[in-house]
KOLMARDO-139684 format. One record per residue: residue number from 1; residue in three letters; x negated, y, z negated of N, C-alpha, C in turn. Coordinates in steps of 0.02 Angstrom, whole numbers, plus 50000, padded with zeros to 5 digits. Example, Ala and Ser with C-alpha at 12.3 -4.5 7.8 and 13.67 -1.06 7.14 Angstrom:
PT/num/residu/n.east/n.north/n.up/ca.east/ca.north/ca.up/c.east/c.north/c.up
PT/1/ALA/49340/49716/49610/49385/49775/49610/49340/49835/49610
PT/2/SER/49358/49888/49646/49316/49947/49643/49355/50002/49606
REM end
This chain:
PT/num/residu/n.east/n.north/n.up/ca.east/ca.north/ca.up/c.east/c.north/c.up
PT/1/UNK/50175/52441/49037/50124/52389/49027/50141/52329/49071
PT/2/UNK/50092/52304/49114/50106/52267/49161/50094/52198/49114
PT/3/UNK/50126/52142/49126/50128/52055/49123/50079/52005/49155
PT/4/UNK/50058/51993/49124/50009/51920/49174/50061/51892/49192
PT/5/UNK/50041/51843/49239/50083/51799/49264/50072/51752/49222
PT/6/UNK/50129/51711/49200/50132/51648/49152/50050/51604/49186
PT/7/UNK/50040/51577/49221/49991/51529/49268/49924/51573/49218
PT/8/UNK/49938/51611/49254/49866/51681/49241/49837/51666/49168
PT/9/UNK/49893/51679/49133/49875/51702/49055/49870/51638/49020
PT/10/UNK/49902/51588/49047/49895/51501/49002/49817/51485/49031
PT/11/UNK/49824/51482/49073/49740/51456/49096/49704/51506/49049
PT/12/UNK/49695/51568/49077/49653/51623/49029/49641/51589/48967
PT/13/UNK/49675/51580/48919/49663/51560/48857/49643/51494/48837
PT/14/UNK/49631/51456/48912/49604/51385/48877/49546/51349/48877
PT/15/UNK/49495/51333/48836/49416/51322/48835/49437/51239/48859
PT/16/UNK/49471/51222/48856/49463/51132/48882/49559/51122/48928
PT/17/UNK/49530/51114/48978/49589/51105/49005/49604/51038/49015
PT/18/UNK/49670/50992/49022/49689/50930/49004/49712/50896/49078
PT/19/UNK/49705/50838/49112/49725/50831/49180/49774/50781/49141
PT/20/UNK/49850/50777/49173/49873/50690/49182/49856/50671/49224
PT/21/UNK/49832/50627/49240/49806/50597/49294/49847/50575/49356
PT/22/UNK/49907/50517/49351/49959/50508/49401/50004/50571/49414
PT/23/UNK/49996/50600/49451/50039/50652/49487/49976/50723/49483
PT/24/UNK/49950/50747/49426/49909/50792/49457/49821/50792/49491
PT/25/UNK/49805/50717/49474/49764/50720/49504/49754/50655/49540
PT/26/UNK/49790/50621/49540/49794/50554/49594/49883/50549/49597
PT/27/UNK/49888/50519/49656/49974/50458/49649/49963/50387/49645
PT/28/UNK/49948/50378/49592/49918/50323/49577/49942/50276/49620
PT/29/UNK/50000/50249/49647/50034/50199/49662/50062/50215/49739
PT/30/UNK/50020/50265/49785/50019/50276/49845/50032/50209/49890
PT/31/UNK/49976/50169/49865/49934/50121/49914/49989/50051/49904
PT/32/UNK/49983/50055/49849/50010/50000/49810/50098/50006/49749
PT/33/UNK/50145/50007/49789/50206/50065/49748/50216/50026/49697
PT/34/UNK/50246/50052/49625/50256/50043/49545/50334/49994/49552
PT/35/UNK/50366/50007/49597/50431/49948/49599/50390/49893/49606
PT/36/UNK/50343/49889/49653/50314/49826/49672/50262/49780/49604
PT/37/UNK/50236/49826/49575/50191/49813/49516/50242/49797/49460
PT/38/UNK/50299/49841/49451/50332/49814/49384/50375/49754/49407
PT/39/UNK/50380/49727/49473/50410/49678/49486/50364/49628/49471
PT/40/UNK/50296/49628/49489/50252/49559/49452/50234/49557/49391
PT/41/UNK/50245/49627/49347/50246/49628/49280/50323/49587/49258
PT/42/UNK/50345/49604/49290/50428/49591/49243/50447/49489/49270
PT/43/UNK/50401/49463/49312/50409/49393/49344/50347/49355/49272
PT/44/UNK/50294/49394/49273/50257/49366/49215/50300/49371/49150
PT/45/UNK/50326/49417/49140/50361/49425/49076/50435/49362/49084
PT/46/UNK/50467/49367/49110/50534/49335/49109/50499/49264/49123
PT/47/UNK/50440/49233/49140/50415/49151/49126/50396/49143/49043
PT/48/UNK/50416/49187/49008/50372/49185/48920/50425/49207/48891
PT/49/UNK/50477/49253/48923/50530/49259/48887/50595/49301/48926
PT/50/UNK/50639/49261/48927/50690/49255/48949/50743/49342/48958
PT/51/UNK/50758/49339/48895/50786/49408/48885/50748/49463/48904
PT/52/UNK/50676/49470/48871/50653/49513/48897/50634/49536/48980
PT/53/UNK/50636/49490/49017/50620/49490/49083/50691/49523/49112
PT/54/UNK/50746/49499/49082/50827/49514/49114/50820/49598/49087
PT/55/UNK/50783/49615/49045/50772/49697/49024/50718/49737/49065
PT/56/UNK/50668/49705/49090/50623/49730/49107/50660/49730/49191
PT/57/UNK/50698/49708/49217/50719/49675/49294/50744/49742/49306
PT/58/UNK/50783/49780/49252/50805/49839/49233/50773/49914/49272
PT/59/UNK/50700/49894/49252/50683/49976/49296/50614/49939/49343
PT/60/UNK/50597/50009/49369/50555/49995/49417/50490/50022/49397
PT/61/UNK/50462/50033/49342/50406/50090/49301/50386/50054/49288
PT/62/UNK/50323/50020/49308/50264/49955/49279/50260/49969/49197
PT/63/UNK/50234/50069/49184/50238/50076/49095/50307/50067/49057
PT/64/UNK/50375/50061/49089/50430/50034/49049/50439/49980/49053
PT/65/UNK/50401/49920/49082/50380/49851/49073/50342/49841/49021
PT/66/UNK/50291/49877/49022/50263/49848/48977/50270/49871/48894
PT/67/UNK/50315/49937/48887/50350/49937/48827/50398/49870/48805
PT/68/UNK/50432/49890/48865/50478/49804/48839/50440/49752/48814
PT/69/UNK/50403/49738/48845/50334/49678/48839/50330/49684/48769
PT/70/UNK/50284/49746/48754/50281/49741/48690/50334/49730/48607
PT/71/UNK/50385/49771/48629/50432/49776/48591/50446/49703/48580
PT/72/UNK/50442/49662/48619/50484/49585/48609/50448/49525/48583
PT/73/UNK/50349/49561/48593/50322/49519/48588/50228/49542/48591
PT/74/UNK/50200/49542/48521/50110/49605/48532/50104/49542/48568
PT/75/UNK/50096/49477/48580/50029/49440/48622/50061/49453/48683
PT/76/UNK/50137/49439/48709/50149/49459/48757/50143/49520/48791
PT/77/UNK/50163/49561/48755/50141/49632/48778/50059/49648/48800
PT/78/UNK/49997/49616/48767/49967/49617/48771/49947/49586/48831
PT/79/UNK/49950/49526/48856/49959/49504/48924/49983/49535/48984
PT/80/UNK/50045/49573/48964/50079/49631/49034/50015/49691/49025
PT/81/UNK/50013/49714/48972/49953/49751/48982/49899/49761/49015
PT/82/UNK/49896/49681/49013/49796/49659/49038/49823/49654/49126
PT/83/UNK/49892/49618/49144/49897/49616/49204/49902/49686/49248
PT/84/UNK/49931/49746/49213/49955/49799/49218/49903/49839/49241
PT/85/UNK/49843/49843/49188/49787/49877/49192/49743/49836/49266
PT/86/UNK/49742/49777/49291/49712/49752/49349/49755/49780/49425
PT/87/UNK/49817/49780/49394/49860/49798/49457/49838/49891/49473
PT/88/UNK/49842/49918/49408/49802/50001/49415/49738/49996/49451
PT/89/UNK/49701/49958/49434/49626/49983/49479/49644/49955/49552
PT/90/UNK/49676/49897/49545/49692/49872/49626/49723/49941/49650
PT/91/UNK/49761/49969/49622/49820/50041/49652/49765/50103/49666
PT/92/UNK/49710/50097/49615/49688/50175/49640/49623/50155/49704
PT/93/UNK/49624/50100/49699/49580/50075/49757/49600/50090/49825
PT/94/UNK/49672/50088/49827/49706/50108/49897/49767/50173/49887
PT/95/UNK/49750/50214/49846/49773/50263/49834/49765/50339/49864
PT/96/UNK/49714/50338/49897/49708/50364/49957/49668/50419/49909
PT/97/UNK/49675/50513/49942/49644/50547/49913/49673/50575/49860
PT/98/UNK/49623/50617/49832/49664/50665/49772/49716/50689/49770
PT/99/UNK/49761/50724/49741/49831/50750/49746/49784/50821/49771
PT/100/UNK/49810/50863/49837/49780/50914/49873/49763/50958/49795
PT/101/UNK/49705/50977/49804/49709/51045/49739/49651/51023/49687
PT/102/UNK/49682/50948/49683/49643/50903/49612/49598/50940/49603
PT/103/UNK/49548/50898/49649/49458/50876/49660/49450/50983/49658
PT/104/UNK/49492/51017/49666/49440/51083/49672/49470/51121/49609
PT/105/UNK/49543/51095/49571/49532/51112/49495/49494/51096/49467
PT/106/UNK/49483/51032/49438/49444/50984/49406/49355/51023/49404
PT/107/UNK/49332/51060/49461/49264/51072/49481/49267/51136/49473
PT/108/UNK/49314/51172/49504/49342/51240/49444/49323/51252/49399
PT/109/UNK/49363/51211/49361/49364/51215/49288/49285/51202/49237
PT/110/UNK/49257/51163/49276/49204/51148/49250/49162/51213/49279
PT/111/UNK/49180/51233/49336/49124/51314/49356/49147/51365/49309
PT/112/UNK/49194/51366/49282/49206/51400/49259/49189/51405/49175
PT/113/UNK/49160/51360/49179/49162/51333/49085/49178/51315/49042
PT/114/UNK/49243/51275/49071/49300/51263/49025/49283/51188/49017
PT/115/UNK/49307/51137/48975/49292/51072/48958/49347/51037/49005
PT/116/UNK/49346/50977/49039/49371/50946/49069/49397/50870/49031
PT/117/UNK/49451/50850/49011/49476/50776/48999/49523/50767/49034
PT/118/UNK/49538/50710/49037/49580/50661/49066/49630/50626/49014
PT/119/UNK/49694/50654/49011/49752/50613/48957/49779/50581/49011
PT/120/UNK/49790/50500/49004/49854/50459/49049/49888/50408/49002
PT/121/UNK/49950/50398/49033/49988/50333/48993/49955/50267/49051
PT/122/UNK/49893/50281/49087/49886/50224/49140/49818/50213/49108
PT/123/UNK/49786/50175/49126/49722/50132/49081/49661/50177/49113
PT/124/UNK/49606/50205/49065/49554/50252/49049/49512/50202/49132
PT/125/UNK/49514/50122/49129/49484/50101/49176/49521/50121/49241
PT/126/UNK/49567/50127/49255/49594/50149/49317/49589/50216/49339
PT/127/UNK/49571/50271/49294/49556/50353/49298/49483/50330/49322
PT/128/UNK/49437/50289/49256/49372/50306/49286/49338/50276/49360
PT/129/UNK/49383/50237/49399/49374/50196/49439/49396/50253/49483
PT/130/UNK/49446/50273/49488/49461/50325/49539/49408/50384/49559
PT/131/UNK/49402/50408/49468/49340/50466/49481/49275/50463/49519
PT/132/UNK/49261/50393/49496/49188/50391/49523/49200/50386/49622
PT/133/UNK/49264/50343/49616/49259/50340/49680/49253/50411/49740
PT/134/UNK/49308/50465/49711/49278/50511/49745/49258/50573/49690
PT/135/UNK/49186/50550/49670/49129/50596/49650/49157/50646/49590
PT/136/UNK/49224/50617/49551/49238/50696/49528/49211/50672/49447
PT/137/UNK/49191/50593/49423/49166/50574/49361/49133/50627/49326
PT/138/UNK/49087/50639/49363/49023/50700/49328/49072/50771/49292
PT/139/UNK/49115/50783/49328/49147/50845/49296/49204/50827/49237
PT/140/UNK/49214/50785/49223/49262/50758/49178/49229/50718/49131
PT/141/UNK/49215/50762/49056/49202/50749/48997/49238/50705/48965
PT/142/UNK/49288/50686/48961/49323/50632/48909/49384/50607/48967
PT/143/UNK/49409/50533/48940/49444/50513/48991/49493/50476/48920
PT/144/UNK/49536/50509/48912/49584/50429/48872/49624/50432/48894
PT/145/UNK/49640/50351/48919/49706/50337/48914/49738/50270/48893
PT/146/UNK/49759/50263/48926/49822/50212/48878/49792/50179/48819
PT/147/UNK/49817/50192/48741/49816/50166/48703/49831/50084/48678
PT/148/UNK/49756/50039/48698/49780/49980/48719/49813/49943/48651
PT/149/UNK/49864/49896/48653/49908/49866/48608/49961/49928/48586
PT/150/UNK/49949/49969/48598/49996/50035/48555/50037/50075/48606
PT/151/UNK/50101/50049/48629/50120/50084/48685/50154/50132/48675
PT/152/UNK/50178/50130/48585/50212/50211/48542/50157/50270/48543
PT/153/UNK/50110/50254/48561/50039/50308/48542/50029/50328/48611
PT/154/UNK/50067/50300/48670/50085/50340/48740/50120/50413/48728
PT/155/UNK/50089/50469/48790/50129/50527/48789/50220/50497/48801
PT/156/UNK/50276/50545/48773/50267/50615/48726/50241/50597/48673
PT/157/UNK/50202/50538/48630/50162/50547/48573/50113/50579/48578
PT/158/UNK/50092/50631/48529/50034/50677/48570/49935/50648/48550
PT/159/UNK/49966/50603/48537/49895/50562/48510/49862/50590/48564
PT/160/UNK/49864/50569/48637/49809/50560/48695/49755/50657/48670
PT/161/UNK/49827/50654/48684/49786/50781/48678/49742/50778/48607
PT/162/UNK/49772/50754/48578/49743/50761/48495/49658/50712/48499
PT/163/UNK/49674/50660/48514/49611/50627/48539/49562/50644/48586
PT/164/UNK/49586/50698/48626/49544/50721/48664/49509/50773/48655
PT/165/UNK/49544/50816/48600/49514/50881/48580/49458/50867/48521
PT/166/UNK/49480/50802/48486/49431/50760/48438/49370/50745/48479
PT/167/UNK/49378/50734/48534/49323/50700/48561/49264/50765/48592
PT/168/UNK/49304/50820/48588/49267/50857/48627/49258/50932/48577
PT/169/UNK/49269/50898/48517/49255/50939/48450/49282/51009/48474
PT/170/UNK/49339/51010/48486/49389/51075/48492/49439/51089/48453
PT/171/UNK/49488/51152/48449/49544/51144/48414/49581/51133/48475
PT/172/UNK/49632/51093/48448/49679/51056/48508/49722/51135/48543
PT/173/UNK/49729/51178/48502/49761/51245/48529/49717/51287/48568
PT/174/UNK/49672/51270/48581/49621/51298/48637/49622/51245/48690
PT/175/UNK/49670/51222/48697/49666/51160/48773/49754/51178/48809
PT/176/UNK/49746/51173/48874/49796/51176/48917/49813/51102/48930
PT/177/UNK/49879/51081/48939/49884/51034/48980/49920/51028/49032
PT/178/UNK/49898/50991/49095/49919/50996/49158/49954/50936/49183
PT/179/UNK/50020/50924/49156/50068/50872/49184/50117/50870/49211
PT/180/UNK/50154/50823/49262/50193/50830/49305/50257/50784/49266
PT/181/UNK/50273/50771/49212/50336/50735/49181/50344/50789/49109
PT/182/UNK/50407/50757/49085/50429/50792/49046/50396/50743/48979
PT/183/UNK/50380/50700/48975/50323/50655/48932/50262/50709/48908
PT/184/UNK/50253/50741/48961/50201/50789/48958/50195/50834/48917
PT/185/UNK/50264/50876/48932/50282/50916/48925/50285/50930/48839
PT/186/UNK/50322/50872/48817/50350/50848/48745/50301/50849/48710
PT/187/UNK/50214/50825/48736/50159/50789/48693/50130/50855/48705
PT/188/UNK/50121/50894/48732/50094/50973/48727/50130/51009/48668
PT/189/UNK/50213/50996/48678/50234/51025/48641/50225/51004/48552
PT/190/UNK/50227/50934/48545/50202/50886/48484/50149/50905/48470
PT/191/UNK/50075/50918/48510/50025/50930/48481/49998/50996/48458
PT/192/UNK/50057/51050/48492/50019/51139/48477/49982/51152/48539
PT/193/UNK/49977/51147/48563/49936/51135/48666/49990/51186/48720
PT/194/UNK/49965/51227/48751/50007/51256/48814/50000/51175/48852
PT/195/UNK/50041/51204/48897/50046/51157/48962/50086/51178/49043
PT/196/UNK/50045/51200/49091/50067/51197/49138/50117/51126/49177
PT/197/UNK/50159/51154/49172/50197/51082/49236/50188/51114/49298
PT/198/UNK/50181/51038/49332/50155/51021/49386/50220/51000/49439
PT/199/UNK/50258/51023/49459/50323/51022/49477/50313/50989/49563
PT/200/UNK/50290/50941/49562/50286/50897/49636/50321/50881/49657
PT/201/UNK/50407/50896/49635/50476/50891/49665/50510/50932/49650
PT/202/UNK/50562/50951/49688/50603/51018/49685/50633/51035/49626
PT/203/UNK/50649/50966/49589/50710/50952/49532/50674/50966/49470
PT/204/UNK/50588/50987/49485/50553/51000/49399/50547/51072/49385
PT/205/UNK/50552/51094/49430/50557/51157/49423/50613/51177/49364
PT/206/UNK/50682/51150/49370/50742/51171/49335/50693/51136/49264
PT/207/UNK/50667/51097/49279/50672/51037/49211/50623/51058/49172
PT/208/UNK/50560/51093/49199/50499/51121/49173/50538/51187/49129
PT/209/UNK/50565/51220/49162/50600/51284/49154/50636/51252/49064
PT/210/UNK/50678/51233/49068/50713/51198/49030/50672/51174/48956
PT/211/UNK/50633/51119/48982/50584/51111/48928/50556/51153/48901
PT/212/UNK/50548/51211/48945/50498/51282/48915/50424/51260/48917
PT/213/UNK/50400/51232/48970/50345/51241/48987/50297/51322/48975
PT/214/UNK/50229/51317/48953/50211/51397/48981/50212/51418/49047
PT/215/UNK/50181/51382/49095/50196/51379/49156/50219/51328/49210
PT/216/UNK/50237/51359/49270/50264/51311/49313/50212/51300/49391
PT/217/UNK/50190/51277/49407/50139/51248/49494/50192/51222/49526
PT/218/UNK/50186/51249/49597/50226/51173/49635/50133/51160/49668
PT/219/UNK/50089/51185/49653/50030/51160/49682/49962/51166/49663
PT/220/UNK/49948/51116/49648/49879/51099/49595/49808/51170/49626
PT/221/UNK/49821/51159/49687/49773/51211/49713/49784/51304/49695
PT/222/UNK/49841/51321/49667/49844/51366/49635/49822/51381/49555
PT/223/UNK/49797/51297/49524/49750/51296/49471/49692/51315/49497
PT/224/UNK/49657/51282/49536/49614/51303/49558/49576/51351/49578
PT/225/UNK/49640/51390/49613/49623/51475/49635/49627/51528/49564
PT/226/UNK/49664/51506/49520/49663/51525/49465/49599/51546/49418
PT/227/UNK/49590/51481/49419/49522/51461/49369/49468/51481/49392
PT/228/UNK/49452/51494/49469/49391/51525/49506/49400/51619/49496
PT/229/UNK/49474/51645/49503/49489/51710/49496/49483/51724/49426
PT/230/UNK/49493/51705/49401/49479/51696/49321/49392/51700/49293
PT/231/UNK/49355/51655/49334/49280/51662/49317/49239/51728/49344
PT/232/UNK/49283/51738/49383/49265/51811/49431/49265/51863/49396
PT/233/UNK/49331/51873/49353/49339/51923/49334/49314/51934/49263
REM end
């Protein structure tokens, strides 16, 4: 008895497939890099509060700024937020094109019949700003992301998947998700959800493996070819 291929058989089984957005279907921070953004997040933060800024100076991840933010302070946090979410649409504005593959999963998936959302820990306005920009809005049914004031309700919390399958009156175990972090990985695993990783560096491969991903991509365009071989057959 012959095996599907892991790729083959996770897609096969999923009526709504799930995009993360930064890494499998944009780089969000191409145009505009995330050291540079959590550095004006973390200069706003350390003028309101002291310690927290000497914590935030710490990494270079605009979203581990603005956890700190919050943790030390909801109005403050709320402020890195609002700056955070302006610096995202400025980023996907010069973010250049899709991650190769995206734009012909995404349209795939929808030829194929499957439901299309959008889970991100980056703001629902910065996905939908990107989409429209190149044309892929129309194929993408639900868009959530970042849970504003609530930065615990960020993936690996699996709220985003769970909210999305709510939204699109599914059982959340009939949805794939397609992410490139181990955040991903965790909130697929939290919610009952397959999940392909999206392995856009050499080192996720071990790490996808590890986590026990269902499957592993080093390239979004093999969703793609998937999901079209799949409607074929």
């Amino acid at each position: 008895m012959t095996h599907a291929d892991p790729l083959t058989e996770t897609l096969a089984n999923a009526r709504v497939i799930l995009f993360d957005f930064d890494g499998p279907v944009c780089d969000v921070f191409a145009g505009l890099p995330a050291p540079e953004v959590a550095r004006e997040l973390t200069a706003l933060l350390s003028a309101q509060n002291e310690a927290a800024g000497a914590k935030a100076a710490q990494t270079d991840d605009p979203i581990e700024v603005l956890r700190i933010a919050h943790e030390a302070d909801t109005e403050l946090g709320q402020k890195i937020e609002q700056a955070l979410t302006t610096a995202e649409v400025r980023a996907v504005a010069v973010a250049g094109q899709p991650t190769p593959g995206a734009a012909e999963a995404i349209r795939a998936a929808r030829s194929a019949g499957r439901g299309v959302a959008v889970v991100s820990n980056n703001s629902a306005e910065c996905v939908q700003a990107f989409l429209e920009v190149h044309g892929l809005d129309e194929y993408v049914a639900e868009i959530v992301g970042r849970p504003s004031d609530q930065p615990h309700l960020m993936k690996p919390n699996p709220f985003p998947l769970i909210t999305a399958a709510e939204l699109l009156h599914i059982d959340i175990t009939s949805c794939t998700l397609i992410g490139d972090s181990l955040t991903d990985i965790q909130a697929a695993h939290a919610a009952g959800t397959t999940v392909v990783g999206y392995a856009n560096k050499p080192h996720k491969l071990d790490l996808f493996a590890d986590a026990q991903a269902d499957a592993i991509t080093e390239d979004m365009q093999a969703i793609a070819d998937e999901l079209r071989a799949g409607a074929r057959s």
